[in-house]
C-alpha positions as CSV (number, residue, x, y, z in Angstrom):
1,X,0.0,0.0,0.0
2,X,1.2,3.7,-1.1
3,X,0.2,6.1,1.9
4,X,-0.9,8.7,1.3
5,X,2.0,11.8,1.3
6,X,2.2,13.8,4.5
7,X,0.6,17.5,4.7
8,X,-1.5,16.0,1.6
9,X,-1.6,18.1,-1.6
10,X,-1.9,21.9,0.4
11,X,0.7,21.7,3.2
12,X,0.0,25.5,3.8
13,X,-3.6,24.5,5.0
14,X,-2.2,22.4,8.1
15,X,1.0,25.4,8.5
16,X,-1.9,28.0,8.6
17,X,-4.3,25.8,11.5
18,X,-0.9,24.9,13.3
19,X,0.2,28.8,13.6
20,X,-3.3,29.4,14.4
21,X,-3.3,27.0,17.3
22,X,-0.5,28.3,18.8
23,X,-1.6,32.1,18.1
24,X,-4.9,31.1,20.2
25,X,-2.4,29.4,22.7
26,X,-0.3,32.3,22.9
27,X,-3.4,34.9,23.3
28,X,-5.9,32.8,25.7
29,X,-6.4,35.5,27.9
30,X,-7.8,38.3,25.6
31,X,-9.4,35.5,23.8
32,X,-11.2,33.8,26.3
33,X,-11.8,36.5,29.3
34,X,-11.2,40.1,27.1
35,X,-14.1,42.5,26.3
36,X,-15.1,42.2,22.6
37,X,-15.5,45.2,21.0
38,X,-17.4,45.8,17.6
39,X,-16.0,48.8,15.0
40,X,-17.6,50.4,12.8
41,X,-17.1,50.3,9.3
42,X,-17.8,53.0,6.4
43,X,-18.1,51.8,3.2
44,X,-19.1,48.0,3.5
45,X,-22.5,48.1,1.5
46,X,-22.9,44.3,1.3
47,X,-21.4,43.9,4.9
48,X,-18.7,41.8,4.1
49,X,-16.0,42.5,6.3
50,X,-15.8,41.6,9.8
51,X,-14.5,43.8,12.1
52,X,-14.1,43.7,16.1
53,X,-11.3,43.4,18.3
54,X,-10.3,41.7,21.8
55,X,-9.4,44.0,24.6
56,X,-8.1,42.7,28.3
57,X,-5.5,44.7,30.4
58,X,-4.1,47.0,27.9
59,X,-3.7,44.4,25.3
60,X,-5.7,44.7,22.2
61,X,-6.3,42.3,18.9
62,X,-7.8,44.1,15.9
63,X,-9.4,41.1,13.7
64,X,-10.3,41.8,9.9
65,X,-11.9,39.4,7.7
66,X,-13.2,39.3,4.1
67,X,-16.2,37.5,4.2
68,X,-16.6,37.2,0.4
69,X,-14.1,34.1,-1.1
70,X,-14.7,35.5,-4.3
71,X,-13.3,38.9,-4.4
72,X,-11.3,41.9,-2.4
73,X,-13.7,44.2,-0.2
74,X,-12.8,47.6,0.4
75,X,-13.9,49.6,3.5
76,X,-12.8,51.8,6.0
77,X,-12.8,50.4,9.8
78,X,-13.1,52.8,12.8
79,X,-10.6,51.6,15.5
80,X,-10.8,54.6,18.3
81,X,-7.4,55.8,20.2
82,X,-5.6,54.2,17.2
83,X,-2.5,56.1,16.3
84,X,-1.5,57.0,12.6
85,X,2.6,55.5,13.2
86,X,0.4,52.2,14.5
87,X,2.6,49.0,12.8
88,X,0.4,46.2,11.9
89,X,2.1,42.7,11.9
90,X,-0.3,40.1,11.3
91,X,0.0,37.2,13.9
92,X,-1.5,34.7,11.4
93,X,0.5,33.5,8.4
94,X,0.0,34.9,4.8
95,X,-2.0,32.8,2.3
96,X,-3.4,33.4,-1.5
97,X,-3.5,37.3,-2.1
98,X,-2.3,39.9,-0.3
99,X,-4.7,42.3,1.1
100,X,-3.8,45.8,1.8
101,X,-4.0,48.6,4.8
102,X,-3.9,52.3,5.2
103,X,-3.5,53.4,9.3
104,X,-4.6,57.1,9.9
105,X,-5.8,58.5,13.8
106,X,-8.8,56.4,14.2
107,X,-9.3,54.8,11.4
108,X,-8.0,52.0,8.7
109,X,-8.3,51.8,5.5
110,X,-8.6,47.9,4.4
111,X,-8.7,46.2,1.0
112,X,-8.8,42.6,2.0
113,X,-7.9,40.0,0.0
114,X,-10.5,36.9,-0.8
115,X,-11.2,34.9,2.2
116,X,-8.5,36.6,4.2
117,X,-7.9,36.9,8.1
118,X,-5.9,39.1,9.7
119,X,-5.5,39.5,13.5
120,X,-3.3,42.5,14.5
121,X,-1.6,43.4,18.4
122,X,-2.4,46.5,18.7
123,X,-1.5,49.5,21.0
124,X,-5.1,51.2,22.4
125,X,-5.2,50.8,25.7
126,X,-8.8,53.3,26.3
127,X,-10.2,51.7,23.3
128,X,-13.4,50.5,25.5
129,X,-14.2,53.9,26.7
130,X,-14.3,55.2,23.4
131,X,-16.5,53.0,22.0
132,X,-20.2,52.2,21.6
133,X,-20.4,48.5,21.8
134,X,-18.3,46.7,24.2
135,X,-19.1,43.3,25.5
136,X,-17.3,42.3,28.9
137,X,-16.7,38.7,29.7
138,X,-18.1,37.7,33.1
């Protein structure tokens, strides 16, 4: 018998879930007990970005997400306290295309890529008392 090859024909499928374990490993905390936070979004006619972040003792994830596996989405996503020299390093790995970002004060401007998911650390410590829908974890 010829088994089958390891990783199977898309090896960056299992790299992408095994970084993403470890990402969810390395960011329980906000994940599990943080406040969730929704943003609001300009632009998104269709509403086919996702947009919210994970706040818990100064720490912050931004999460962006193109719904549509078809096709980039453009929009622009209010993040309040966000500075304009904010670096965005996704903590996921890159797959397919490449989506693009524009930080100004209070605001990004995403094109995301089809399908794509990008979680971002960061730095807005007073984002919940900026914002209109925050969610606190009991």
């Amino acid at each position: 018998n010829i088994s089958r090859k390891p990783g199977g024909k898309d090896p960056q499928i299992g790299e992408f879930m095994k970084s993403a374990l470890k990402f969810r490993e390395d960011y329980a905390q906000v994940l599990k007990r943080g406040s969730y936070i929704v943003l609001d979004k300009e632009k998104d006619k269709l509403d086919q970005v996702i947009a919210f972040a994970r706040h818990r003792h100064g720490k912050t994830l931004l999460v962006l997400a193109n719904k549509n596996v078809n096709r980039n989405v453009a929009c622009q996503v209010q993040v309040p306290t966000l500075k304009e020299n904010q670096k965005l390093v996704n903590l996921l790995p890159a797959y397919g295309e490449e989506s693009k970002f524009q930080v100004s004060k209070g605001e990004i401007a995403v094109d995301l890529a089809p399908g794509r998911i990008h979680v971002f650390e960061i730095d807005t410590p007073y984002i919940e008392t900026y914002t209109k829908q925050v969610y606190k974890q009991h």
